[in-house]
ZAKETI-100569 format. One line per 8 residues: number of its first residue (from 1); for each residue x, y, z of N, C-alpha, C. Coordinates in pm, whole numbers. Atoms other than C-alpha are relative to their C-alpha. Example, Ala and Ser with C-alpha at 12.3 -4.5 7.8 and 13.67 -1.06 7.14 Angstrom:
2
1> 89/-119/0/1230/-450/780/90/120/0  -82/-119/-6/1367/-106/714/-77/109/73
***
This chain:
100
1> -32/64/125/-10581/17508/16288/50/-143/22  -49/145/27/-10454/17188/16432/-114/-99/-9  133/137/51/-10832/17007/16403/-28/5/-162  -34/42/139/-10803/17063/16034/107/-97/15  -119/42/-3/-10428/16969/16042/-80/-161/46  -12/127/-54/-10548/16629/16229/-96/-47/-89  103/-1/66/-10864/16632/15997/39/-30/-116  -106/8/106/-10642/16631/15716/78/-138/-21
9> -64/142/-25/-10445/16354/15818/-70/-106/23  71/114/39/-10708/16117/15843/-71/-63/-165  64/-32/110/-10829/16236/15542/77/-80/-117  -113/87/93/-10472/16140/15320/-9/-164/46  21/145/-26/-10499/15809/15523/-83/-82/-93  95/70/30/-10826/15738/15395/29/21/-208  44/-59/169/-10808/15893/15036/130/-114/-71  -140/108/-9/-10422/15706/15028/-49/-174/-19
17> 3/167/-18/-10514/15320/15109/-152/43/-75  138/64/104/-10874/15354/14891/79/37/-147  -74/-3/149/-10653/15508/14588/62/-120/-47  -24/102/43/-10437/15275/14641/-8/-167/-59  115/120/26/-10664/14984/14619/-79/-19/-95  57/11/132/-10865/15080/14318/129/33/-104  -128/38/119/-10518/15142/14115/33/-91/12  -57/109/43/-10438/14812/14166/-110/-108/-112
25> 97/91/65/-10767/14705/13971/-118/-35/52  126/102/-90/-11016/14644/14244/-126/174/-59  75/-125/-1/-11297/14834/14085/-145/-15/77  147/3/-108/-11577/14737/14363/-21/139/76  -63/-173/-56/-11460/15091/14552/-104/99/-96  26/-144/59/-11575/15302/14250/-177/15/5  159/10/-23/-11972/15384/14249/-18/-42/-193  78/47/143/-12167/15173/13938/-26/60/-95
33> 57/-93/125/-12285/15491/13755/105/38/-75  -128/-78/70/-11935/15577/13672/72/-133/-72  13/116/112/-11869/15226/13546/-58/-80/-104  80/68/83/-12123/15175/13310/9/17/-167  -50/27/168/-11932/15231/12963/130/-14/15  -167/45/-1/-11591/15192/13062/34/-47/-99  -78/88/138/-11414/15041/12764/108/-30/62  -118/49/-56/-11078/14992/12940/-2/6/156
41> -25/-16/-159/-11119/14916/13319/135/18/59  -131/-10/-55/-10771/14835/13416/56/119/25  -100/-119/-12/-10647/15158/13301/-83/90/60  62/-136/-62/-10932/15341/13422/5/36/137  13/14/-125/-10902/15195/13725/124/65/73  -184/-49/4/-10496/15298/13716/0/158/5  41/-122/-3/-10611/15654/13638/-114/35/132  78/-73/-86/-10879/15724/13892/47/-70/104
49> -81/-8/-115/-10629/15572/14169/96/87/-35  -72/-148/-11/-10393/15829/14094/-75/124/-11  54/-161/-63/-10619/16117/14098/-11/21/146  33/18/-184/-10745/16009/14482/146/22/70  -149/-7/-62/-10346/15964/14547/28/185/-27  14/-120/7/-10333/16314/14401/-46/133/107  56/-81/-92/-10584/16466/14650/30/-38/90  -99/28/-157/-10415/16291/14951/131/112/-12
57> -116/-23/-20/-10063/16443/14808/-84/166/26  63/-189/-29/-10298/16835/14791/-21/-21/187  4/-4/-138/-10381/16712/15170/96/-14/111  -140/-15/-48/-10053/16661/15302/33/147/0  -78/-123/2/-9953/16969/15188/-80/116/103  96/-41/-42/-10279/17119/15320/21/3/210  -27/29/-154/-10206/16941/15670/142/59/38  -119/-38/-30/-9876/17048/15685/-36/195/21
65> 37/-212/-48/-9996/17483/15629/-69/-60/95  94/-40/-100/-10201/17415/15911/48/-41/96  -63/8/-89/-9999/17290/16117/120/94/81  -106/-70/-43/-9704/17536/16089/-43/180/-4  80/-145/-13/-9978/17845/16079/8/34/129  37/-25/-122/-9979/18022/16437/-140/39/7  145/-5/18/-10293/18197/16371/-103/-67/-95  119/23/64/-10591/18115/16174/8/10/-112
73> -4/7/139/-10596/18092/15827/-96/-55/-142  71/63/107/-10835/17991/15535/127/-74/-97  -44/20/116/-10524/17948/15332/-8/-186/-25  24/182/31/-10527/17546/15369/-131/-81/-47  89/91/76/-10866/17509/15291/-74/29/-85  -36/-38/155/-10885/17711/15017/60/-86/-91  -96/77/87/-10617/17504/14870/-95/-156/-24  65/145/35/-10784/17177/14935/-110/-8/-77
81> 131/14/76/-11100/17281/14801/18/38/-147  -40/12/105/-10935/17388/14506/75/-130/-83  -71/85/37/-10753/17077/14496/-127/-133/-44  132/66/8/-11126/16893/14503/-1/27/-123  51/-48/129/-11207/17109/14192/103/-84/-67  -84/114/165/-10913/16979/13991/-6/-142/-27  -8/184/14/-10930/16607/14094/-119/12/-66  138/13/88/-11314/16645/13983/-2/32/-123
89> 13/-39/112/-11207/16836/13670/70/-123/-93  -108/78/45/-10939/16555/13636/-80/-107/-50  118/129/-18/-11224/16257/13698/-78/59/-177  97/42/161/-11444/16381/13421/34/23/-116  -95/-6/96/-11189/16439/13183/42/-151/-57  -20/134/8/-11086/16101/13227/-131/-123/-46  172/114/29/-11473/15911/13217/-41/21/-152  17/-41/215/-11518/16111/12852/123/-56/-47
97> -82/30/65/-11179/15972/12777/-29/-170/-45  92/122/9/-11324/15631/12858/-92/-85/4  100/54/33/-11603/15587/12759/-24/-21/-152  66/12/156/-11789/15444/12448/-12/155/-61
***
């Protein structure tokens, strides 16, 4: 379990500093198809960096069970992949919120 655990931790790194970077406004990061009715960028952009920050904070937690597991366990990536589902349920909740 510790090549998840380390797998994990690159993972919050990466998911961490790109969240944080499109919540500040930079919407070059997000892919084109998902910007093409936007009505309010700023905030959308404010919202879909906190979901990504979101699935870093599910991967922390994720890296952390797997670290303090002795044996083997699905339970961490169970969790994360559930934690995928909600950020995705979160994302298109949010794109119908802003859009035309």
């Amino acid at each position: 379990m510790g090549i998840f655990g380390i797998i994990m931790i690159l993972a919050v790194i990466q998911l961490f500093a790109v969240g944080s970077i499109i919540q500040r406004g930079n919407a070059s990061l997000i892919p084109n198809f998902l910007l093409e009715k936007i009505t309010n960028l700023p905030e959308y952009c404010r919202i879909f960096g906190n979901r990504l920050i979101l699935l870093a904070l599910v991967g922390i937690a994720c890296a952390v069970m797997s670290f303090t597991s002795v044996e083997f366990s699905t339970r961490p990536i169970l969790i994360f992949g559930l934690g995928i589902l909600l950020v995705i349920v979160l994302l298109i909740l949010d794109h119908k919120k802003f859009t035309k």
